[in-house]
N, C-alpha and C positions, 0 to 999 in steps of 0.2 A: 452635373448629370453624368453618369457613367455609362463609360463609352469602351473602354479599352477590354480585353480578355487577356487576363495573365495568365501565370505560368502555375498552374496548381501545386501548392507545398506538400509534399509527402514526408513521412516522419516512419526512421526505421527504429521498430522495437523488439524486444525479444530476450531469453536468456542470456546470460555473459557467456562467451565463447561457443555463438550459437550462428557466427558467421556472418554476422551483422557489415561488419568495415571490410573484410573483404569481400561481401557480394559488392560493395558500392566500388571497390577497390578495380574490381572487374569491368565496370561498367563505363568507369572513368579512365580506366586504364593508368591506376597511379599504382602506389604499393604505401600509404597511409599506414594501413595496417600494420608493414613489418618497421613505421619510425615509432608505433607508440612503445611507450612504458609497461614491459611484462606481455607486449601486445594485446593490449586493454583500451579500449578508449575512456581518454581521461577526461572526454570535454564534448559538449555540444558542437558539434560541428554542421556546414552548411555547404551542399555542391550544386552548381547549376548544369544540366544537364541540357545542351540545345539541342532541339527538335530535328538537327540534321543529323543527329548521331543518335539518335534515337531510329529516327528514318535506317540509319546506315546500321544497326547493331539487328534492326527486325527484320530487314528486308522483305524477303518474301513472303512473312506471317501477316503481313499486312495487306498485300493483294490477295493471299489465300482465304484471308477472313472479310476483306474486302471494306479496309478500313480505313477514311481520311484522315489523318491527325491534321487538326486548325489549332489547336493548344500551342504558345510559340515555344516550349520546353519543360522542363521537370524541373522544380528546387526541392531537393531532397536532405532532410536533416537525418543528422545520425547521432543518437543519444548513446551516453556510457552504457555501456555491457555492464558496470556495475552499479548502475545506480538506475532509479525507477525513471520510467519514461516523465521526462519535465514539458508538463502542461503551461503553455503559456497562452495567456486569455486574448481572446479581442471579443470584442460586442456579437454578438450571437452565437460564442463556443470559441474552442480550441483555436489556434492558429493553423494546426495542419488542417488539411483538406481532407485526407488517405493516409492510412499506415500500413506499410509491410511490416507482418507478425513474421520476426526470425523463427524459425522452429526446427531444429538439428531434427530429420528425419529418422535419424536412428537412435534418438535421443526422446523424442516426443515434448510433453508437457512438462518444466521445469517452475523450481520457484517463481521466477522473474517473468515468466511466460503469464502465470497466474496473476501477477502484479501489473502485467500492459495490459493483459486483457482488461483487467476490471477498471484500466483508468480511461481504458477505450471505450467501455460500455458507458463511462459517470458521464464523457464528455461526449458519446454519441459521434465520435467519429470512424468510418466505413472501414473496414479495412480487408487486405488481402494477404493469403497467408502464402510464405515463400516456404516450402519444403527445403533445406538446404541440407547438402553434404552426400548426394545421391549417388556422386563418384566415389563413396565410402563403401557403399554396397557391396558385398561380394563377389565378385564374377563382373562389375559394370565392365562395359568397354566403352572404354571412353571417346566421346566425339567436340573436339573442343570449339566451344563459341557454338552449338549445332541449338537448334532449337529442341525444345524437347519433343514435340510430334515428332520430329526426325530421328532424334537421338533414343528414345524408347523401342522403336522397332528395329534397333542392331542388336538389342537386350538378347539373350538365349528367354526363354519360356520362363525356367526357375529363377532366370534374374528379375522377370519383367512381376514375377509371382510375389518374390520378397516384395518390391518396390510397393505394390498392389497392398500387402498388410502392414506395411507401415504407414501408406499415405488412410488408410482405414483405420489405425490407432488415431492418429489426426485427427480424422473425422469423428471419430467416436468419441475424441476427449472435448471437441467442440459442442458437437450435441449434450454433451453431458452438460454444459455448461449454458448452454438455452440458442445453441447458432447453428443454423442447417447448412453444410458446407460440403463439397464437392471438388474431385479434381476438376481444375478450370476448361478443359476438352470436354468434356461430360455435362456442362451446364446451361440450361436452356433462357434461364430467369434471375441476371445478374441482380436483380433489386430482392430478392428471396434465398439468395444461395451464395456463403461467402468461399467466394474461389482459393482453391490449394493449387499452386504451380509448383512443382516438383523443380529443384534446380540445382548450381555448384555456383559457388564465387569462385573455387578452383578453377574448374575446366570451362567454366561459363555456359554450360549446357542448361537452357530453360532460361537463361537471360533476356535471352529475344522475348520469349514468351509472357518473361513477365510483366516488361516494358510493355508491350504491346498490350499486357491487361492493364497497366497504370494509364497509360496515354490513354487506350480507348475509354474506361470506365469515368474516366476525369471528366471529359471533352460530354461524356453521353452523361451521366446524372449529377453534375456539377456545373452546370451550368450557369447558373444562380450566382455561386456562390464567388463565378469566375471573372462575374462583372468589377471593375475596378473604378472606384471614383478619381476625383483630385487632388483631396487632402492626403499628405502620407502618413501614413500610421504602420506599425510594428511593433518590436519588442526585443529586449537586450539579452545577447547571449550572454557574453563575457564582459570585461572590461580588462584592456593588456595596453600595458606600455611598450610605446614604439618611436624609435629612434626617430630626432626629426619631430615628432608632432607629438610627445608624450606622449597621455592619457588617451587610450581610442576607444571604443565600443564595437565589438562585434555585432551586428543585429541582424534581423531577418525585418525585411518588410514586406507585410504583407496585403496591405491595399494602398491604389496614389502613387504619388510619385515624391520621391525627395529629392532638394537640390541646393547646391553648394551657397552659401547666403540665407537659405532657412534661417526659421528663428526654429530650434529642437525643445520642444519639453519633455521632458524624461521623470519619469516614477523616480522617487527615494525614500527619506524619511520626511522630506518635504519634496514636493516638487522642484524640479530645477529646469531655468530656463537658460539657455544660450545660440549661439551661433553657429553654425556647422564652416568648418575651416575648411574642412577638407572631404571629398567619399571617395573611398579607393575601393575598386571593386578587384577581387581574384578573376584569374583567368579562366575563360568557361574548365569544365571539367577538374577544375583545380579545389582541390578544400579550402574552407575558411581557413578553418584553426591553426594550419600549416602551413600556409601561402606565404611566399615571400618576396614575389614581387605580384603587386598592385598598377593597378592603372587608373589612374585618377581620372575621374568623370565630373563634366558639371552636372548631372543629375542620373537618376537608376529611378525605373518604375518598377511595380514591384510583377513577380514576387521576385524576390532577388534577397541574395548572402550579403551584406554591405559591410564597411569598415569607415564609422566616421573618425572623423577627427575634430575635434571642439575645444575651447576651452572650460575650465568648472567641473570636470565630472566625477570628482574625486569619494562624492557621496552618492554615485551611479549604482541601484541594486539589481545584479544580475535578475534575469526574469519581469523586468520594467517594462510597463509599455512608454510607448512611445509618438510625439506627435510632430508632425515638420509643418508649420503654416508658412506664408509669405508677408504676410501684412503683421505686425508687431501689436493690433490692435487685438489680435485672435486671439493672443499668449496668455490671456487671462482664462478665457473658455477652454483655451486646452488644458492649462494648469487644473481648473476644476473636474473637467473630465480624467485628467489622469491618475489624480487625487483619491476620486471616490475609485476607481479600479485596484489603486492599490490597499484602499482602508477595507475594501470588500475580502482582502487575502491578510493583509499587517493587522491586527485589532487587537483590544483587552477588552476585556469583557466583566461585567461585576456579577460574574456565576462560582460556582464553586468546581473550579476544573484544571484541566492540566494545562502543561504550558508548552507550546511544542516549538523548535526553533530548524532552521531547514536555510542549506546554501543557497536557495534564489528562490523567487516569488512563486515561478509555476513547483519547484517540489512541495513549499508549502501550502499550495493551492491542492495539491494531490492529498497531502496528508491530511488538509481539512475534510475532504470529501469522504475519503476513507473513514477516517475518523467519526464524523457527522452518520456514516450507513449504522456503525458501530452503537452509535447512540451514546459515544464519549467527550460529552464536555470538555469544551476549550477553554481557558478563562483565558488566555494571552498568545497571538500568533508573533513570531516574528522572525525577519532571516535575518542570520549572521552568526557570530560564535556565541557559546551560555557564556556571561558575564555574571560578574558577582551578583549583580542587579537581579538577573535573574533566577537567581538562589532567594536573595533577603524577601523578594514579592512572596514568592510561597513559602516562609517561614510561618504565617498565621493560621493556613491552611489547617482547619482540625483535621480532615480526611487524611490519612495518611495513603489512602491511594490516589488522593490528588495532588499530594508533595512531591509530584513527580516533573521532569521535563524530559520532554522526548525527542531526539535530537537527529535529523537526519543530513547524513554525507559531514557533517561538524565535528568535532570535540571540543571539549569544556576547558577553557583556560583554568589552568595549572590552580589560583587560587580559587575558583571558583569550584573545583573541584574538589576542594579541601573544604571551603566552607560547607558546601550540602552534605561530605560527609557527617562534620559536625555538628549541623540542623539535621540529621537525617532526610535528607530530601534525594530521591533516588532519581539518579539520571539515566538512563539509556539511550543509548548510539549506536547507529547502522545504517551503511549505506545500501539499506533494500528495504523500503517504504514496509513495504507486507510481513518483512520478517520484525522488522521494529515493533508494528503495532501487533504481532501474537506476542511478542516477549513482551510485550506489558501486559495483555491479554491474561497470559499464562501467569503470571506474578501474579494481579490482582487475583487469579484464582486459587493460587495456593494460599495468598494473605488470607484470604474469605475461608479457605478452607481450613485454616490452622487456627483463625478466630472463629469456628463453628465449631473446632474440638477444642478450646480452649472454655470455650461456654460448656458445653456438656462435660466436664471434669470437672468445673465449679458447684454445675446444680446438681441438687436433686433431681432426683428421675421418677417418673411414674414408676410403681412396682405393687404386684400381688402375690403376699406370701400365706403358706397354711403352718401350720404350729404341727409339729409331726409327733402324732402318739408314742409314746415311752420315749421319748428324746426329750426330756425335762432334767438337765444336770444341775440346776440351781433352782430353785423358788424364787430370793429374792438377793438382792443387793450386794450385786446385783443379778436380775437372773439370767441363765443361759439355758438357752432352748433349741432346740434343735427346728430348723425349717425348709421348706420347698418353696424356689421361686418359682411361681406358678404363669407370671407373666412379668415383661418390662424389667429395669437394669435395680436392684437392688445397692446401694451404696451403706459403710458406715456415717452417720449422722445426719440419716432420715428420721424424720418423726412418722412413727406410725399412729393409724388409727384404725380402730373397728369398724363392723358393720353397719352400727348405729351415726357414725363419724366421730365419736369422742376420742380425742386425743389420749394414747395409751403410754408413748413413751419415747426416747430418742436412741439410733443404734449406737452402741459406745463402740462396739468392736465387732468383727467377723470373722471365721472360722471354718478352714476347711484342709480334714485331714492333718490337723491340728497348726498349720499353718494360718497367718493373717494375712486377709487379701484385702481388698480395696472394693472390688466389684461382683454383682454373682448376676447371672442370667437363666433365664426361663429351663427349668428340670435338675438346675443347680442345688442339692440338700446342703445347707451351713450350719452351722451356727453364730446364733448372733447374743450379744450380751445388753441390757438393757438395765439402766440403774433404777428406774421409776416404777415400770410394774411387779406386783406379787400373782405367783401363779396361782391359781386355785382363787385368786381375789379378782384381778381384772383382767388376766388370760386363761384361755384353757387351750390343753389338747385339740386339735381339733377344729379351732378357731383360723378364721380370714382373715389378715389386716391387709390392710394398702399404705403405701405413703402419702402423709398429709403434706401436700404441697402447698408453699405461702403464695399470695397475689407473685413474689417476685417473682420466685420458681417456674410461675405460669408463666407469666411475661416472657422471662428469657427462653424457654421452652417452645413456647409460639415464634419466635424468633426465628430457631434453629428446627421447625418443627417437619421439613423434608427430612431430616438425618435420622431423626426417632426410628424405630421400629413402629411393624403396624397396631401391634401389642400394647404398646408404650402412647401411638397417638390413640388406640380406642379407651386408655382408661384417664387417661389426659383430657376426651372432650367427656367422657361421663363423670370429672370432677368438677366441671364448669357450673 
């Protein structure tokens, strides 16, 4: 029966260099931020934030709005700035609870902006939008660590003015997008209205405020969701070797409790069961991904950043969920249940589709959903790197735009890359989910587009020409006459025919201003040369021919028949 209330997981998303790690960087009072690489984050990370410094960071926004926090704290994940927000499943939706959408205030709507949103809308989870970078502003004066009710009325007027049309770019690029949102002071109807809190991971201005909308909005419409049973369950950030205990698994757990003696099953290519050796937990305020001393616990409820230790986990797939029972009799039930979670994201399929490969479970959970709105067939999911293996699968493929694999945050081993060149089998890579699937988007559209004028250069084309008086240079064999396309693309080695429909003859050649061209269009005069008719015997002056077009010519024509002209389809359906 569940009894307990955790600590609601929030999940921060947004553009790359949109201020993501250092608002958390503020919060926590670390500098994260200035150890990563390029100052980028390279990794899923996990901080727990207790409820006394949450207390202590809001202060008096919380008697002013007259607010209890009963939540015991914050765990807060912070996904790569360059790579798409990573979906990780539990039974009814996402594991985060709440996302702050990063949004550079002087920046607005970005690629990657467009990319959380839409993975936040597939997965239906709430989120609030942090305005950041507002000590950017021209003229701010800065108030550090100040709330923002406080720190807005030291603004001059024209400062307070700028701030006013960018947090309304925000809003406008939200409404555009189907979300009715509002700076968070201005809102009467938290369940109608997603709130904009203007803020700095700089100067920390707006911090208090937005804690204080995380804590309260959790505590008040998540309450459901807060209840926590006995069994633990979660799900795998990482997997890193650590001195001392090998093989560990970074996780987030996010319902239950887990404890040192579990039996753990864990998602792979098969399930794997074992023992948990060891859980070392970071220090509150402290990141996962960076932490370097641990404190070993005999047990952590969730929600909580965890670091097991086990042995076996050597075919552990990031993005895994995960199960901790106590009775060894369970590890069969859990295996089954973790099984089908992971064949719901891992699968092949016997359709005629692409194949797409992605660093951990929840990004290839992302690109199926993407994918799936798109109406683009999967025929094989799987994480890890393109292998030759998955070159030779799509070698039968007749589509050639399903000879593809689509490869997120990976690259393609060296021979496997060499092989799909030589099967022509086109790979694409990118670590920005949204940008991957346009550039296949836009390929298959140029492919389609290059075979829709490769078809119309092959056939014949509808055409209505007249025979123009005194423009008879030859009678017969073969003759040359002069004519007006009257409608649709005339070509050499059409058959024409008359009005009656009799077949009169085919063009040998064309003629204009004594030049040979290829093609004439509608007011174009040619000349065209014909070895079969005699003038005065089965043409005259005078005369209308059309192109006799074969069953093929129609076929392919109906095919590609948006590209025609209007001219072209009305003499196309009155040949039918």
């Amino acid at each position: 029966m569940k009894t307990n209330i955790r600590s609601p997981i929030i999940v921060t998303v947004g553009h790359i260099d949109h201020g993501k790690t250092t608002l958390l960087d503020k919060i926590r009072g670390t500098s994260v931020f200035k150890s990563e690489p390029g100052a980028i984050t390279q990794h899923f990370g996990a901080s727990y934030i207790p409820i006394n410094t949450v207390k202590k960071i809001c202060g008096p926004l919380l008697e002013k709005f007259k607010i209890k926090i009963t939540i015991p704290g914050l765990l807060i994940l912070d996904t790569p700035g360059h790579a798409a927000f990573t979906t990780i499943r539990r039974r009814g939706g996402a594991v985060s609870d709440l996302a702050i959408l990063v949004i550079d205030v002087t920046e607005g709507f970005q690629e990657q902006t467009e990319e959380s949103l839409a993975i936040l809308k597939e997965f239906k989870i709430p989120f609030i939008v942090a305005a950041t970078k507002i000590d950017r502003l021209p003229g701010w004066y800065k108030k550090d660590n100040a709330s923002f009710v406080d720190a807005i009325k030291n603004q001059r007027d024209d400062v307070r003015d700028e701030l006013e049309r960018r947090v309304y770019n925000i809003v406008t690029q939200l409404v555009e997008r189907g979300y009715n949102s509002d700076r968070f002071d201005r809102i009467e109807n938290f369940t109608k209205t997603v709130a904009v809190v203007p803020c700095s991971g700089v100067t920390g201005e707006g911090v208090p405020d937005l804690l204080m909308m995380l804590a309260g909005l959790s505590q008040q419409f998540l309450k459901d969701r807060l209840q926590v049973a006995d069994t633990g369950r979660g799900a795998v950030l990482e997997i890193k070797e650590v001195r001392g205990f090998g093989l560990t698994i970074d996780a987030i757990i996010y319902d239950g409790t887990v404890r040192k003696g579990d039996y753990l099953v864990i998602g792979g290519k098969q399930p794997i069961a074992t023992k948990i050796k060891a859980l070392l937990r970071p220090r509150p305020l402290q990141e996962l991904r960076v932490e370097k001393q641990f404190e070993s616990v005999d047990s952590v409820v969730a929600a909580a950043g965890i670091k097991i230790a086990a042995p076996g986990l050597d075919e552990v797939i990031a993005g895994s969920p995960i199960i901790a029972v106590q009775n060894e009799n369970d590890v069969d039930a859990a295996k089954a249940e973790v099984q089908k979670d992971v064949e719901e994201v891992q699968f092949t399929k016997d359709v005629d589709g692409i194949t797409i490969k992605a660093d951990t479970l929840g990004s290839l959970e992302a690109m199926i959903k993407l994918l799936t709105q798109e109406n683009i067939p999967i025929r094989k999911a799987e994480v890890g790197a393109i292998i030759k293996n998955d070159v030779i699968y799509l070698q039968n493929s007749e589509d050639e735009l399903k000879r593809v694999i689509l490869a997120f945050n990976i690259k393609p081993q060296p021979d496997a890359e060499n092989l799909a060149k030589d099967l022509k089998i086109k790979i694409f890579h990118n670590n920005v989910i949204y940008r991957l699937i346009e550039e296949y988007k836009d390929w298959c559209k140029q492919k389609n587009e290059r075979e829709v004028q490769e078809k119309l250069a092959a056939v014949i084309r509808p055409a209505k020409i007249k025979i123009l008086k005194g423009c008879v240079f030859r009678a017969s064999k073969p003759c040359v006459v002069g004519v007006e396309v009257l409608a649709g693309t005339l070509k050499p080695g059409a058959n024409l025919k008359n009005a009656a429909g009799k077949r009169i003859g085919k063009i040998k050649e064309m003629q204009k201003e004594s030049k040979s061209i290829t093609e004439a269009k509608p007011h174009d005069r040619v000349a065209i040369s014909m070895d079969e008719p005699v003038v005065g015997k089965h043409i005259n002056e005078g005369d209308t021919l059309t192109t006799a077009l074969t069953a093929t010519d129609k076929q392919t024509l109906r095919q590609v028949y948006d590209k025609l002209t209007e001219d072209e389809k009305n003499l196309l359906d009155e040949d039918e």
